[in-house]
Structures are given as C-alpha cells and as structure tokens.
MARNU-380337 format. One record per residue (C-alpha): x, y, z; residue in three letters; chain; residue number from 1. Coordinates in steps of 0.05 Angstrom, whole numbers, padded with zeros to 5 digits. Layout:
<pts>
        X        Y        Z   guti   gunu   bapa
        X        Y        Z    ala      A    NUM
...
</pts>
This chain:
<pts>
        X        Y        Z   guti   gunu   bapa
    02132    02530    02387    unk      A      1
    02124    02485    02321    unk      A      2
    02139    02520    02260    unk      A      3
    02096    02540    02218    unk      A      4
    02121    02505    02165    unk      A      5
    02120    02441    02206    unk      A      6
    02053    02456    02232    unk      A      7
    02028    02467    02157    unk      A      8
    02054    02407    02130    unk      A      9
    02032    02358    02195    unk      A     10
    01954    02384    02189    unk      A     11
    01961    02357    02113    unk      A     12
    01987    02294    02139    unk      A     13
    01938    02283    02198    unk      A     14
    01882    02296    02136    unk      A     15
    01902    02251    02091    unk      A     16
    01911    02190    02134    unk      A     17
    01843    02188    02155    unk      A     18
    01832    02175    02078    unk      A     19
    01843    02099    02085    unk      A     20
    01800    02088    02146    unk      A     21
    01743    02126    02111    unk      A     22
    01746    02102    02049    unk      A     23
    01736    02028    02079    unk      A     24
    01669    02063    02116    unk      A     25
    01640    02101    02053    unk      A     26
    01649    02029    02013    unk      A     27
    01609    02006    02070    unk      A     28
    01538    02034    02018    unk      A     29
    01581    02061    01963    unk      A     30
    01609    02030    01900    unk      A     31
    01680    02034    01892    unk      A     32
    01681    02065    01823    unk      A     33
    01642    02118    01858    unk      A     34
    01677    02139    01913    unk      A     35
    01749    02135    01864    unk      A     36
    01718    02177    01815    unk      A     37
    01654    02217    01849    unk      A     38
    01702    02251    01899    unk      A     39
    01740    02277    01844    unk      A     40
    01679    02308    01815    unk      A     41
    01659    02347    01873    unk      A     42
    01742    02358    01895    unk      A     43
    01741    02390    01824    unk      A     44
    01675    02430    01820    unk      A     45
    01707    02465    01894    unk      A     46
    01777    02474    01850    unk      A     47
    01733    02502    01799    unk      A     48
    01713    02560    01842    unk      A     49
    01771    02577    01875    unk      A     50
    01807    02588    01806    unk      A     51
    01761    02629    01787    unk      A     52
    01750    02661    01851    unk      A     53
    01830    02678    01851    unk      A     54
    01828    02692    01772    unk      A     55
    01889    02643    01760    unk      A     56
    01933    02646    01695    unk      A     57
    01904    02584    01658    unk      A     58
    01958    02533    01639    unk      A     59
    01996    02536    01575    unk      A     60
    02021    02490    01519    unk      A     61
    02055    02426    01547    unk      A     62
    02030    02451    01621    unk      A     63
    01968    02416    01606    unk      A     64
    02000    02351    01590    unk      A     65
    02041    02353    01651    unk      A     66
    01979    02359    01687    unk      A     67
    01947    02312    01657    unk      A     68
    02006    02264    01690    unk      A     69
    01994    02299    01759    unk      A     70
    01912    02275    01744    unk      A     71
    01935    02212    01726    unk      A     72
    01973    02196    01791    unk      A     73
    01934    02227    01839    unk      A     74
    01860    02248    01816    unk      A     75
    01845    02174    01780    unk      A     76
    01904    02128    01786    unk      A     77
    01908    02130    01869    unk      A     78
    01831    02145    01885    unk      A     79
    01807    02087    01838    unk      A     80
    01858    02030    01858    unk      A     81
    01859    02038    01933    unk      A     82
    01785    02040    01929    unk      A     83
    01776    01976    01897    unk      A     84
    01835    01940    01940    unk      A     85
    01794    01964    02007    unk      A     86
    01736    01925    01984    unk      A     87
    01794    01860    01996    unk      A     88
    01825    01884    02052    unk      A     89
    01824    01920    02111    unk      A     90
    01852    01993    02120    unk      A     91
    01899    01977    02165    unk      A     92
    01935    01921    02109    unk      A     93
    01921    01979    02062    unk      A     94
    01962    02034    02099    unk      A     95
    02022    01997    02113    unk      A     96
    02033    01981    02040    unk      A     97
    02011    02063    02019    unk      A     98
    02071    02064    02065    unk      A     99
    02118    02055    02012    unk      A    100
    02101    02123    01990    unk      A    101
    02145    02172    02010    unk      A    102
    02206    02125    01991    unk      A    103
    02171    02115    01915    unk      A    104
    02156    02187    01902    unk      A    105
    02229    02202    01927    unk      A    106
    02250    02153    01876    unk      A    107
    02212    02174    01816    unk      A    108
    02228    02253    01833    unk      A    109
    02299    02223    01824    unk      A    110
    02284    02199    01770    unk      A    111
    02253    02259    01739    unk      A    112
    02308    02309    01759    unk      A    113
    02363    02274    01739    unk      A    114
    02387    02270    01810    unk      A    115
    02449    02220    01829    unk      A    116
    02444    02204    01902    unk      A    117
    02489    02164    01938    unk      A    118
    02469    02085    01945    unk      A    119
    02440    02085    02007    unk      A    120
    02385    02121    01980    unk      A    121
    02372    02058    01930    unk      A    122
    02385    02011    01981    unk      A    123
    02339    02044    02039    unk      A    124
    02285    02052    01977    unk      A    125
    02281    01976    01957    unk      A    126
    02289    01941    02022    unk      A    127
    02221    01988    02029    unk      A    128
    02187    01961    01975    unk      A    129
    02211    01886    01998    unk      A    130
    02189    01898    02065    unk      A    131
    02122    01920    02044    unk      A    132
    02109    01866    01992    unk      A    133
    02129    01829    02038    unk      A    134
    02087    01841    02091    unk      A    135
    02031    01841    02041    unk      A    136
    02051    01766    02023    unk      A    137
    02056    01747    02096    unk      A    138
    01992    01780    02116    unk      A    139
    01946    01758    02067    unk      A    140
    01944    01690    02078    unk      A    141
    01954    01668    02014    unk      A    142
    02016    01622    02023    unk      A    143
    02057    01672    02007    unk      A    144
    02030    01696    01941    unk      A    145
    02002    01782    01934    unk      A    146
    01932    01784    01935    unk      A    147
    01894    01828    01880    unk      A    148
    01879    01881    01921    unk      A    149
    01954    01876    01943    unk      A    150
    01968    01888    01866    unk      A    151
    01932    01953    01868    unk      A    152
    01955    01979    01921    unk      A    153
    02023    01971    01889    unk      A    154
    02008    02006    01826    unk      A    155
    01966    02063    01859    unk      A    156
    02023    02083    01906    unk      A    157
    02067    02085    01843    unk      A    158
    02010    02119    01806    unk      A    159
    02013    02169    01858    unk      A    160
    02081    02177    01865    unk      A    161
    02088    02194    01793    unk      A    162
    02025    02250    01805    unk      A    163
    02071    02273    01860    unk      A    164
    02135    02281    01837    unk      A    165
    02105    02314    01764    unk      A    166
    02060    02358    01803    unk      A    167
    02129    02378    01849    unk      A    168
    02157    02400    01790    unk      A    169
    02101    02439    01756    unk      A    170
    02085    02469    01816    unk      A    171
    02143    02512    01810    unk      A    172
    02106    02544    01751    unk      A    173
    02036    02551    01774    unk      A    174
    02039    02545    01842    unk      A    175
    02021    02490    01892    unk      A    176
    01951    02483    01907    unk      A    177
    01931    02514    01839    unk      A    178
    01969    02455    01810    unk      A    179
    01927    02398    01848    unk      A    180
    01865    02446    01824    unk      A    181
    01878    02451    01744    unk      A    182
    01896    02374    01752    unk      A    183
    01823    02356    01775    unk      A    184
    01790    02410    01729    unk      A    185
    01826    02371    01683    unk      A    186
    01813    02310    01695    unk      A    187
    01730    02324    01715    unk      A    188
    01694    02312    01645    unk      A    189
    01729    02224    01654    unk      A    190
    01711    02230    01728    unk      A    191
    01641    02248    01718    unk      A    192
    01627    02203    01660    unk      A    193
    01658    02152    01713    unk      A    194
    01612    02164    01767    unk      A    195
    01548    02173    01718    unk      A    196
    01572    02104    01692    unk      A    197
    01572    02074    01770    unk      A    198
    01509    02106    01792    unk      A    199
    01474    02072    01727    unk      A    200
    01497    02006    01754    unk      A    201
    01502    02011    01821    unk      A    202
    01452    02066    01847    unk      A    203
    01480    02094    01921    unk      A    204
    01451    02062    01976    unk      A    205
    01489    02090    02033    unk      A    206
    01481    02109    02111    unk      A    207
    01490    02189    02126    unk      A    208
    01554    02167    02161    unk      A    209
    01580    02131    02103    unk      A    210
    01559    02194    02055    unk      A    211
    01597    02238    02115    unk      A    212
    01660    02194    02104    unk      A    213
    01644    02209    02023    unk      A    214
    01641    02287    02033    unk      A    215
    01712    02286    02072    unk      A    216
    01746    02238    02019    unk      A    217
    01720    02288    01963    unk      A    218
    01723    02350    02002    unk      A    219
    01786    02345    02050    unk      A    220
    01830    02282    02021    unk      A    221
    01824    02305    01949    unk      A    222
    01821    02380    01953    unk      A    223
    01838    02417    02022    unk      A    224
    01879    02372    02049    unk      A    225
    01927    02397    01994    unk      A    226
    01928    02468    02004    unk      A    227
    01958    02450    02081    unk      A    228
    02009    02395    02053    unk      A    229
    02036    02450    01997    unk      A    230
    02031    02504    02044    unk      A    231
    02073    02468    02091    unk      A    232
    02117    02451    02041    unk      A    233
    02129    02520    02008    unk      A    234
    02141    02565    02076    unk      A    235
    02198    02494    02089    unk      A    236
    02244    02480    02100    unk      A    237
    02217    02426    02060    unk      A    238
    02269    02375    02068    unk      A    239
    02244    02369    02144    unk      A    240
    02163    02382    02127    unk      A    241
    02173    02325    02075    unk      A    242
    02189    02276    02136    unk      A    243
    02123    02295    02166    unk      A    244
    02100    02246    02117    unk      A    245
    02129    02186    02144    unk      A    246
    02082    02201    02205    unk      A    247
    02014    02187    02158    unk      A    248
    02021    02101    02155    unk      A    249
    02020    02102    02233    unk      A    250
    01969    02147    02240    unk      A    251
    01924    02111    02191    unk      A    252
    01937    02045    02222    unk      A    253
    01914    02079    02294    unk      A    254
    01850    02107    02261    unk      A    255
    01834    02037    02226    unk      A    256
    01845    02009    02297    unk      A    257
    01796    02065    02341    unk      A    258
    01741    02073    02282    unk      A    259
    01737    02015    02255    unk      A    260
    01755    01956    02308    unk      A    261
    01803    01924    02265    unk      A    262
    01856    01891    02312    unk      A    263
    01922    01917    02301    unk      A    264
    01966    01851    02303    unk      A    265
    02040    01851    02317    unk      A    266
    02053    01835    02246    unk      A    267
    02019    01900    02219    unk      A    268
    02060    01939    02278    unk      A    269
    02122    01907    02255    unk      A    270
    02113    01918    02180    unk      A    271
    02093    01979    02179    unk      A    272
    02155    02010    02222    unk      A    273
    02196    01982    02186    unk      A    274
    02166    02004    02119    unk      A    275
    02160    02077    02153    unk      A    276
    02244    02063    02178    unk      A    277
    02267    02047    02102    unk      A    278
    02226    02108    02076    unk      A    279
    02258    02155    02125    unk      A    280
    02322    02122    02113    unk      A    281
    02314    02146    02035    unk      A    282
    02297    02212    02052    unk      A    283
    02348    02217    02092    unk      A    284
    02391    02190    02047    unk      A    285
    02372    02243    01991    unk      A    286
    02372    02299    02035    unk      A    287
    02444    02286    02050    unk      A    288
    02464    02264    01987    unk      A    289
    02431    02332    01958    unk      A    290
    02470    02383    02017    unk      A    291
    02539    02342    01992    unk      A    292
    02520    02369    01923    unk      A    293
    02508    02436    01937    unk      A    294
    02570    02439    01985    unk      A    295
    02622    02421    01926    unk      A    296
    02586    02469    01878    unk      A    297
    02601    02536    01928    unk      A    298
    02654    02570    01906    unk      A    299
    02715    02569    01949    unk      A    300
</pts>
C-alpha cells in the first residue's frame, strides 16, 4: 500500500504536469497574456472562498511581503513566461527545460536557509542547468544559440523556484495551501487588470475544448493541484514526497506525446532523463547532506 503521504504528493504531481500539454491547447484560441494571468483570477476568486469559508487568520506585517514573493514566482512570474514560450515551442521542449525545477528550487531554498550542503549538491545542480540549456540549444535549431522562448522558460522556472522555496518557508506560519491562497488573493487586483488589458486587445476566440484546457489550468494547475502537493508534503516524510517531483517532466513529455501528437524524438528522451538524473542527484545530495547535519548535532 502507497503511503499516504506518497499518494498525496504523486496526485499533485500527476496534476500539474498536464499543465504544459494544456496550456499549448488553450493557446490554441487564447491569448497568452490571458491564460498567464486570467487563470490566476479565477484560481484566486476559488482561494477567496475557501478563506473565508475556513475563516483564516489574515496575514500580518512583513507576511504580506513574503507573499507577495510567493505571487511573484508562482501566480505571475511562472504562468506568464511559460505561456508566452509555448506560443515558440512545443510542450514537450517546454517540459524538459521546467525540468530543471526541482534542482533550482533546491538551490534557492539553500540559499534562503542558510544551508551548507556538501558539493555534490552544487555539482549535480549545475550539470542540470547545463544539460537543460543545453538541450534547449541543441533542440532548437538555432545553431546552437537559446531561442526566446528558451529564455523564458529559464527565468520562469527560476521565478518559480523562488515562489517555492519563499512560500516553503512561510508556510510554516500560515499553513500550506492557505499560503498559495493569500498569494493569489494577493496578487488578483494585477492579474485582473492583466486579463481586462488582453481581452481589450485580443477578445477570446476559443473552442470549448480549448476553454476546458483554460478551466483546468485556472482551476486544478493554479489552485487544487496545490492543496494535494502540500498535503502530501506535510503528512511526509517530505524528503521522499519531494522526489515525487522528479516524476512530473516525464509525465508531461508522455502527455505532449498522446494529446497532442508531438513526436517524442530521442533527443527530448535523452535530455530530459538526464535533466530529471541531475535533479534527483541534488536532492539526493541535500537530503544526505542535511541527515549528516542532524547526526553530529545529537547529543552523545
């Protein structure tokens, strides 16, 4: 039997990765500054209600800047960048460079704690972020050179790594999923002068499957999705439930592959195992690196 930690934490995973796949679909009819910032309207209007629903303590002080961090990362910064580079590229391309996730928001949670890990961590974290780049570089056809939308996939996975690792933190304080909810509360009055702006410009003209792939990005990516990953990673242990993670890239790619037709070419296959290998070597890394720690600090 799974546990139910495990189980949590993989139903998360299995949610999000169908966000690349879709995303590609919705901008199918949809502009891309719509689908960034519209599903963070509607993710937020559902937050909305289940704060108030629950009657949660409202933030404090320098909680709401923190937040405004977590918002950043993963309410803008990650929805509006990978929307734009799917318009370049195809979801497949797109998920094997989101694969340098885990490893980055290992690295900036690092960062943020203070943490010293050993330097395989470092080492397993920037032969990632080579292997992704370049896979990116070899893929694109470009003679070697990133493309644009290679660019922004780049900064939204560190965007979102940032929202992670801040919102890891806070969450201690206000809990998990009512962190990702005060973050797009936050963050609604930008999001919805950002999709009024779109809709002026570029007034929706999509399919009812595209606006079904719209509804799951705002509904299940952005907002429910979360309560399983959190969940997951709360009941733990969440060293192992964070590996669960490394699982998302692959099952991206496969969706791309069975709902979209894109052919999966050995080169994608290749690059994104090993981008998925270096980020599990990382974590691994940490994870050891952290037990060490706490085994010198027992007292004999």
């Amino acid at each position: 039997m799974v546990p139910a930690g495990l189980a949590w934490g993989l139903a998360g995973v299995v949610a999000f990765s169908f966000t690349v796949p879709l995303t590609r679909v919705a901008l199918g009819g949809l502009d891309p500054l719509f689908i960034g910032a519209g599903r963070a309207v509607v993710a937020a209007a559902l937050a909305a209600g289940a704060l108030a629903l629950t009657r949660q303590a409202v933030p404090r002080g320098r909680q709401w800047l923190r937040l405004a961090i977590v918002a950043g990362g993963v309410v803008a910064g990650f929805p509006l960048l990978t929307s734009y580079a799917l318009t370049e590229v195809p979801a497949s391309h797109g998920a094997v460079v989101i694969a340098m996730l885990p490893a980055a928001t290992a690295v900036i949670a690092v960062l943020r704690t203070g943490e010293r890990p050993v330097r395989a961590f470092w080492a397993f974290a920037a032969l990632g972020a080579l292997a992704a780049v370049g896979f990116a570089a070899l893929q694109g056809g470009t003679g070697g050179h990133l493309q644009r939308a290679d660019v922004l996939l780049v900064l939204g996975v560190v965007a979102c790594a940032i929202g992670y690792a801040e919102g890891g933190v806070i969450s201690r304080e206000l809990g998990s999923w009512q962190t990702i909810s005060w973050a797009l509360v936050l963050a609604a009055p930008v999001m919805l002068a950002l999709t009024g702006a779109s809709v002026a410009t570029h007034p929706p003209a999509a399919t009812a499957t595209q606006w079904l792939c719209f509804a799951y990005l705002a509904c299940i990516s952005m907002f429910l999705g979360f309560f399983a990953w959190y969940r997951g990673l709360a009941i733990g242990p969440m060293a192992q439930v964070s590996q669960v993670q490394l699982a998302q890239p692959v099952l991206s790619i496969t969706w791309a592959g069975l709902l979209l037709g894109e052919q999966i070419t050995w080169l994608t296959v290749v690059g994104g195992l090993a981008v998925v290998a270096c980020a599990a070597g990382a974590s691994s890394a940490r994870a050891s690196s952290s037990r060490a720690r706490t085994g010198r600090a027992r007292p004999s």
